[in-house]
C-alpha positions as CSV (number, residue, x, y, z in Angstrom):
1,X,45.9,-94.9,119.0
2,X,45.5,-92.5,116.4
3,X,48.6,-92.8,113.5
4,X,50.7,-89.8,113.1
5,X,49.9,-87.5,110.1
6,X,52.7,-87.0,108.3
7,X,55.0,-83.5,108.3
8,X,55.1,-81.5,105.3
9,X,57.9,-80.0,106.5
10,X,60.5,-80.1,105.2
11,X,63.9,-81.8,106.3
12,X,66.3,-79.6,108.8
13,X,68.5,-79.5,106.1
14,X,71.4,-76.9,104.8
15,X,69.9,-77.2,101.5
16,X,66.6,-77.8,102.5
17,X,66.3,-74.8,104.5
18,X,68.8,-72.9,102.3
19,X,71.4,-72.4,104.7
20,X,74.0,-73.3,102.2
21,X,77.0,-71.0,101.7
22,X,77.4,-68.3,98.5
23,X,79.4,-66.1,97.6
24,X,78.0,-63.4,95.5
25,X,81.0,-60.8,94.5
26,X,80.6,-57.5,94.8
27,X,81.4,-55.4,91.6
28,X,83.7,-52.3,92.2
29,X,85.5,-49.7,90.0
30,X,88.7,-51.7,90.9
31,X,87.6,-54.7,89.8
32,X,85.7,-53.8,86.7
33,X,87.7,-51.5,84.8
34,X,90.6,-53.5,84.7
35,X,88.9,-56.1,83.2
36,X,88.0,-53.9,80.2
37,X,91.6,-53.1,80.0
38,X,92.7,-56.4,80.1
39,X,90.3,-57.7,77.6
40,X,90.7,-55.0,75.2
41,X,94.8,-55.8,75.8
42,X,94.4,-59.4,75.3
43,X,91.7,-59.1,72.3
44,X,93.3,-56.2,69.7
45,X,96.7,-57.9,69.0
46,X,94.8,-61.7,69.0
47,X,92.5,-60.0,66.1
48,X,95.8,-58.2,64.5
49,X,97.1,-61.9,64.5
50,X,94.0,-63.7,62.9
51,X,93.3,-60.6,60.8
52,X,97.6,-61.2,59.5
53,X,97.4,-64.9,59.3
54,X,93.8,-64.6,56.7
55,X,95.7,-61.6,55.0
56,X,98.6,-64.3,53.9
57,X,96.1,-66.3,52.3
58,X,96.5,-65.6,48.5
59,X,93.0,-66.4,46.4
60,X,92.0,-66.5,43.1
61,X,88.5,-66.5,42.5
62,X,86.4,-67.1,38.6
63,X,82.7,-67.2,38.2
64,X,82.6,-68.9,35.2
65,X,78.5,-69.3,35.2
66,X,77.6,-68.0,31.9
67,X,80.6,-68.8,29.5
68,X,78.4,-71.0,27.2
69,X,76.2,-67.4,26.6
70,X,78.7,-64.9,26.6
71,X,82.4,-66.1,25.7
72,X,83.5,-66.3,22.8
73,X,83.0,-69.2,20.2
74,X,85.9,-71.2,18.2
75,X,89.7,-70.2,19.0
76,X,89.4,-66.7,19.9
77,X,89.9,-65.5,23.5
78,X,88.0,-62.4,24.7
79,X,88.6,-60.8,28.6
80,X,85.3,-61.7,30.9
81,X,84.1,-59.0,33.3
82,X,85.9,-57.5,35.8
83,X,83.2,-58.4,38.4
84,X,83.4,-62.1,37.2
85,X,87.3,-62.1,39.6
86,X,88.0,-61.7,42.9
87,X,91.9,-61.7,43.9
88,X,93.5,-61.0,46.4
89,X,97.6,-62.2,47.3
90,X,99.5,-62.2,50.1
91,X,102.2,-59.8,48.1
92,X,101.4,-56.4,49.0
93,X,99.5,-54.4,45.7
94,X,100.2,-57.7,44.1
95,X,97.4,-58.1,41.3
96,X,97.1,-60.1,38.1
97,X,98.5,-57.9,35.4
98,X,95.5,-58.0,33.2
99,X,91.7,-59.8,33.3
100,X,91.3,-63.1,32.6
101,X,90.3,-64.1,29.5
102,X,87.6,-66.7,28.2
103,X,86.2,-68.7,25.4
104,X,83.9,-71.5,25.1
105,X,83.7,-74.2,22.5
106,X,81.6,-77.3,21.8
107,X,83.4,-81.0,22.3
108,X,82.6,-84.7,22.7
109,X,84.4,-86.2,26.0
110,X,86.0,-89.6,25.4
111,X,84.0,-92.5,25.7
112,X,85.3,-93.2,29.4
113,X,83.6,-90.5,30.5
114,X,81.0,-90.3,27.9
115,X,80.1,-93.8,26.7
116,X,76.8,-92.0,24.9
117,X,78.9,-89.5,23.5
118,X,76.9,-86.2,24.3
119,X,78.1,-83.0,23.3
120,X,78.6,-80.7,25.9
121,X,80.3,-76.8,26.6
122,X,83.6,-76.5,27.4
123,X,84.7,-73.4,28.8
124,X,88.1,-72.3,28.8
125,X,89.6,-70.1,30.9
126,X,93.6,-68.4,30.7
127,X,94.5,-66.2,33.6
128,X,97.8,-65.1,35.2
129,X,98.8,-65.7,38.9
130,X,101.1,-62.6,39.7
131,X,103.6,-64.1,42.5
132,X,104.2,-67.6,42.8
133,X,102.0,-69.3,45.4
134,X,103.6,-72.1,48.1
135,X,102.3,-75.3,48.3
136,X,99.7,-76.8,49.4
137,X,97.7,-74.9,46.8
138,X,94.1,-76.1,46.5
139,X,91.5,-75.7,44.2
140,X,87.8,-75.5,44.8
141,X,84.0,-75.2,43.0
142,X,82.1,-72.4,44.7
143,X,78.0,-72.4,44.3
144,X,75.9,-69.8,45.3
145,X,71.9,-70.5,46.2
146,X,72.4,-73.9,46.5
147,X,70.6,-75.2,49.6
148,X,72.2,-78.0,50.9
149,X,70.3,-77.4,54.0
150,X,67.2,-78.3,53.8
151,X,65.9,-80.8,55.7
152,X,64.2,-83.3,53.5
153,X,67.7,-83.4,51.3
154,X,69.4,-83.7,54.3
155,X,68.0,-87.0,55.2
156,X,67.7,-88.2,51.6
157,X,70.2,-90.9,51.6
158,X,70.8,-94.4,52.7
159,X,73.6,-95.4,55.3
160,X,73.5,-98.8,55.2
161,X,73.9,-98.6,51.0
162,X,76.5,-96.2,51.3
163,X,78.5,-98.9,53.6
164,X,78.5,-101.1,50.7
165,X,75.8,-103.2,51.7
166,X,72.5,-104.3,49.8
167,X,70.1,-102.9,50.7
168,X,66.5,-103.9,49.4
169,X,63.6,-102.4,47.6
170,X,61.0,-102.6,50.1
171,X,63.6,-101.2,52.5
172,X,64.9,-98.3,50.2
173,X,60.9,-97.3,49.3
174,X,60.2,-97.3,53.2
175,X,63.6,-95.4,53.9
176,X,64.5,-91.7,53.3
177,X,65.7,-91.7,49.4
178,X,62.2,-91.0,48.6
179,X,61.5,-90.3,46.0
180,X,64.9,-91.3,44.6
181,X,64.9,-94.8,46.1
182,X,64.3,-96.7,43.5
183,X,63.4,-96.8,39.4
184,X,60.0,-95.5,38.7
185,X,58.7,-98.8,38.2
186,X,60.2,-100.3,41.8
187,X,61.8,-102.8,40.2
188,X,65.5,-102.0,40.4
189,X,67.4,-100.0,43.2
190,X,69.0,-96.8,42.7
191,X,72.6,-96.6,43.7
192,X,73.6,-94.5,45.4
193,X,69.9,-93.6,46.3
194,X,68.7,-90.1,47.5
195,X,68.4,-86.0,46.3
196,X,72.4,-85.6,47.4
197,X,73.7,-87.9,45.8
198,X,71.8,-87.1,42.3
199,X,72.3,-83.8,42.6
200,X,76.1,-83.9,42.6
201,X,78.6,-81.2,41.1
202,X,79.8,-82.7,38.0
203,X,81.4,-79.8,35.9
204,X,84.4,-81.6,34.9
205,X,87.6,-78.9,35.8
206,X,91.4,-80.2,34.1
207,X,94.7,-79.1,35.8
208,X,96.0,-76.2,35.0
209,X,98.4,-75.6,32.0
210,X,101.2,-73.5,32.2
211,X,101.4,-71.6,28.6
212,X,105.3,-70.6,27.7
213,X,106.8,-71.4,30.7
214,X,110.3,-69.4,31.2
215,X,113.7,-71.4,30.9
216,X,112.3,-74.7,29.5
217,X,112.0,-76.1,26.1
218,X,108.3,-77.6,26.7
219,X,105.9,-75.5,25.1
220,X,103.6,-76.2,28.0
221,X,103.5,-77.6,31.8
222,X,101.1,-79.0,33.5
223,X,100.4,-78.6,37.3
224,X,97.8,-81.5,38.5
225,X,95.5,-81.3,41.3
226,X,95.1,-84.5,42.8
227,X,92.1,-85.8,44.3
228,X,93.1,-87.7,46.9
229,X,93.4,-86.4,50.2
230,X,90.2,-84.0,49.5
231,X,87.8,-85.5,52.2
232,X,88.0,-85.9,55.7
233,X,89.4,-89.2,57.4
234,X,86.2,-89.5,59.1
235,X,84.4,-89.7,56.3
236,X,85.9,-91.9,54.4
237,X,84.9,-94.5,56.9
238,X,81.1,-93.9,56.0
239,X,81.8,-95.8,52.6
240,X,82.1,-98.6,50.9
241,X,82.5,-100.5,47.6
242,X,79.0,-102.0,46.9
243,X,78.2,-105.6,47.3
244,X,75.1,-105.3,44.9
245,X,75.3,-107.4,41.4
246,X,75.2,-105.1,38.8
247,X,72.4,-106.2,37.2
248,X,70.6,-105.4,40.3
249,X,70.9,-101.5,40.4
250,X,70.4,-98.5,38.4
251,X,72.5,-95.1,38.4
252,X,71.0,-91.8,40.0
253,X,69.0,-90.4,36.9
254,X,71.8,-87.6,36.9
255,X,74.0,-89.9,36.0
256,X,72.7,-91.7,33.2
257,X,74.7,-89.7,30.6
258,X,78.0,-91.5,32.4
259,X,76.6,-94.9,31.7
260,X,75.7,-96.6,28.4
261,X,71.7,-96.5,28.4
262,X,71.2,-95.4,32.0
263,X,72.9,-98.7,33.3
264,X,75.9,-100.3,35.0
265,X,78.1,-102.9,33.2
266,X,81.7,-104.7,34.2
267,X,83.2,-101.7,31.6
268,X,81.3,-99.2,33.5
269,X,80.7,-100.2,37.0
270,X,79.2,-98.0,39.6
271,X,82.2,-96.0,41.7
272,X,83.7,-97.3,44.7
273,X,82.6,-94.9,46.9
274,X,85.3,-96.0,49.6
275,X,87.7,-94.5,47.2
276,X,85.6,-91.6,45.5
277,X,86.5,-88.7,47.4
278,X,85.1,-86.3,45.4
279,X,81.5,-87.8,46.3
280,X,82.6,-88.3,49.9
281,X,83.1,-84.2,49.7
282,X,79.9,-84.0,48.4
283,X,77.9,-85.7,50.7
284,X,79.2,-83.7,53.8
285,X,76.3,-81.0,53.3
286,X,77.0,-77.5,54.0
287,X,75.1,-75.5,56.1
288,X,74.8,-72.0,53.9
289,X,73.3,-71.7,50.8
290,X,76.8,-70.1,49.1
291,X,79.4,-72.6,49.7
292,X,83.1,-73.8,48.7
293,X,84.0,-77.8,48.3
294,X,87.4,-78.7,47.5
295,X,88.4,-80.4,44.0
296,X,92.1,-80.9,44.4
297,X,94.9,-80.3,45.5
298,X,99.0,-80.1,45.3
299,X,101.1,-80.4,47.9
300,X,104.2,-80.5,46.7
301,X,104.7,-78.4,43.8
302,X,104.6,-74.4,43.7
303,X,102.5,-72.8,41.5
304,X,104.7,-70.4,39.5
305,X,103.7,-67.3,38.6
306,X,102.8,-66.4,35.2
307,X,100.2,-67.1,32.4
308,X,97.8,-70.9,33.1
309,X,94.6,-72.2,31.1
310,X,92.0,-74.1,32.7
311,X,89.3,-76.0,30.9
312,X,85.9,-76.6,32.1
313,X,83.5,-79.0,30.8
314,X,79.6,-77.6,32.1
315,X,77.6,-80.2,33.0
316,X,76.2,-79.0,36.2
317,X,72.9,-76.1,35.3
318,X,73.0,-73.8,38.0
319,X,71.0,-70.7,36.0
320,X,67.1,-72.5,36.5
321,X,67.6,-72.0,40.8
322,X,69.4,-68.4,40.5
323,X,72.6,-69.7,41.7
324,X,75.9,-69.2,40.5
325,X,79.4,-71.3,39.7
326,X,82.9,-70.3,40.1
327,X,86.4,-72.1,40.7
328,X,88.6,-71.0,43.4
329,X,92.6,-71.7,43.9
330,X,93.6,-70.9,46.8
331,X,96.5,-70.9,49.7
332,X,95.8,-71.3,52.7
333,X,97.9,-70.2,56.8
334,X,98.0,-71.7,59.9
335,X,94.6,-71.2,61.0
336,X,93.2,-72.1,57.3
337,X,91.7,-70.3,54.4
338,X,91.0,-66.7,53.6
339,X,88.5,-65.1,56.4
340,X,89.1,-61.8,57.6
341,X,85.8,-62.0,59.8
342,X,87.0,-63.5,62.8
343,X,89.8,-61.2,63.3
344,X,88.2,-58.2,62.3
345,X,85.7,-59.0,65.1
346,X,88.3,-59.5,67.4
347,X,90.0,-56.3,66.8
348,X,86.6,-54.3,66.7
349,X,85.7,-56.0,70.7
350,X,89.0,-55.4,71.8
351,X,88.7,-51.8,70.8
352,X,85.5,-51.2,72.2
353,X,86.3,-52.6,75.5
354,X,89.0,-49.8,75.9
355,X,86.7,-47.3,74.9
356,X,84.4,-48.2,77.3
357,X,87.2,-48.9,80.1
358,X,88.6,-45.3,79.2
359,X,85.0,-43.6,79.5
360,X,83.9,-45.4,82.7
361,X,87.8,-44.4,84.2
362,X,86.9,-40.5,83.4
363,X,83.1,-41.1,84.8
364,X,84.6,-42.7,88.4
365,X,87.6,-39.8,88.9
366,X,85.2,-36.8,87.5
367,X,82.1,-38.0,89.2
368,X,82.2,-40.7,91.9
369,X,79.6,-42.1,93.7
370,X,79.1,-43.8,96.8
371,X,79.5,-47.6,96.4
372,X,77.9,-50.1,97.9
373,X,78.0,-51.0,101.8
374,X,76.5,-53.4,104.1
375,X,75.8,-50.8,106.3
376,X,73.1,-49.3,103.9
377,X,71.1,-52.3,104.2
378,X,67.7,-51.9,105.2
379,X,67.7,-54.8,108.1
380,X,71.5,-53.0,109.0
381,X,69.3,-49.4,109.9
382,X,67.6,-48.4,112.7
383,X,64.1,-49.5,113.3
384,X,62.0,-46.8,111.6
385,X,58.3,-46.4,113.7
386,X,55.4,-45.7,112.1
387,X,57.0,-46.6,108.6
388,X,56.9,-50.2,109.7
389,X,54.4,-52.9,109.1
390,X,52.4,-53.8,111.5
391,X,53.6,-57.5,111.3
392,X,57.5,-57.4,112.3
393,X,57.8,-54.1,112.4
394,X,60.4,-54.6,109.5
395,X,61.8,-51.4,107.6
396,X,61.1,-51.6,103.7
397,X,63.0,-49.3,101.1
């Protein structure tokens, strides 16, 4: 007895032999154009809202990139460029009452800081805030033409050593800090290891002092930006302090100027990076070339309005790659920072959606046309001879 050849075909299934159910709407004048409506209803006051809530934001914005080549030298203040500030408050035709002012001046920063005690440029910056701003206020570094995207700096750092844990040579020269794994000879680790971390922002920027501030008999007041609180919860799980000797490991060559001779000691141990939020900010790469990371901020206390001086020790060279540096202080609403984008767009859809549902309205009631039917169907019409194939007989539009 022959066996039976197998059937190809296939199994007397619903799905199979596509017999399952659809539905397929069919689109209609009365369905469609009230949806444009709607939208357009629903969208313009929603991007009214965000466009409000980004408009409350008040922001204070000072590139500050060339002050050691065009302030001023010694004591004397002179006003920067008026394309140097952006500002904008949430007081309506609320501006600073004149353009900031700048000077820069050589110093030594103490030896805490500085232990080889390298003169660097400190610019200085006075400025007046119009209307007094509610907490929190924050303050922020802005860099322009800094690509924090790219792929190989990305990668270039090490987990594990970032955990706290000690991570070896031979595993650090196999890993991705290449080639800021370890000291040109291979015989030490660096620590913390990889471009990012080397490359951190390092301009050092005070709190700002209140000059003659009303109704008090101090000369000056000082409003402090704190620095905890900066970086996100999540990433402050990502570190740890370092269970490496320190004899073992060598700074980021970066950071040699913060260490005597380009080395840890017990006075000047490498930072706890569990604790160093400024460096946790840092890490967290941003995805656009011009960015904004946050330095400080206050919570608590107002910023008043009137006339404040900011000092900025430039460390961080941002003229050799084109880019720029400013600071930023900044409010912010209940949906965050200053963006009008978002809302704008949402206005702008909402907008055109109306349009559009007002032209289609006009086209329908001037103009309608026949919509569709079953009835029209070709298999629904009556069989046409001589049009029809010769296999079925089968009327084709």
């Amino acid at each position: 007895m022959a066996p039976e050849s197998k059937s190809r075909k296939p199994a007397n299934t619903a799905f199979k032999q596509q017999r399952l159910k659809a539905w397929q709407p069919i689109l209609t004048p009365k369905t469609v154009l009230p949806t444009f409506f709607i939208v357009g209803v629903i969208f313009a006051p929603l991007g009214g809202l965000l466009l409000y809530a980004s408009d409350s934001v008040s922001e204070l914005s000072i590139d500050y990139t060339n002050c050691d080549t065009k302030a001023p030298s010694g004591n004397t203040f002179d006003f920067m460029s008026a394309d140097l500030i952006s500002a904008s408050f949430a007081q309506q035709n609320t501006t600073p009452s004149e353009v900031p002012k700048w000077r820069m001046s050589n110093v030594t920063p103490p030896m805490e800081v500085n232990p080889g005690q390298v003169s660097v440029v400190r610019c200085s910056i006075q400025f007046t805030i119009p209307s007094q701003l509610k907490p929190p206020v924050y303050l922020y570094y802005r860099l322009t033409n800094f690509y924090q995207n790219h792929r190989r700096y990305v990668k270039s750092l090490d987990t594990d050593q970032l955990k706290g844990k000690a991570v070896s040579v031979n595993t650090l020269s196999a890993g991705n800090c290449k080639p800021l794994a370890t000291t040109p000879e291979g015989q030490y680790p660096i620590y913390p290891c990889g471009l990012i971390a080397n490359s951190m922002f390092n301009d050092t920027i005070s709190n700002l002092i209140f000059l003659n501030p009303p109704n008090t008999n101090n000369a000056n007041e000082t409003y402090v930006f704190a620095q905890k609180g900066i970086a996100w919860p999540t990433d402050a799980q990502k570190y740890g302090k370092t269970s490496y000797d320190l004899q073992s490991i060598r700074p980021p060559p970066a950071w040699y100027s913060r260490f005597p001779n380009g080395t840890y000691t017990s006075e000047y141990p490498p930072p706890d990076l569990s604790k160093d939020e400024l460096f946790q900010v840092w890490m967290r790469t941003a995805g656009l070339p011009n960015f904004r990371k946050l330095y400080g901020r206050n919570d608590t206390q107002a910023l008043k309005s009137g006339t404040y001086q900011i000092d900025i020790d430039m460390n961080f060279p941002v003229t050799k790659y084109g880019g720029t540096k400013a600071i930023v202080i900044s409010t912010v609403s209940f949906l965050g920072g200053k963006n009008p984008f978002l809302g704008i767009a949402y206005i702008a859809v909402g907008i055109i959606c109306v349009v559009l549902g007002c032209v289609f309205t006009a086209r329908h009631l001037l103009k309608p046309r026949k919509l569709g039917d079953h009835k029209y169907l070709s298999w629904n019409q009556a069989q046409t001879h001589g049009a029809s194939g010769s296999a079925g007989g089968m009327h084709r539009d």
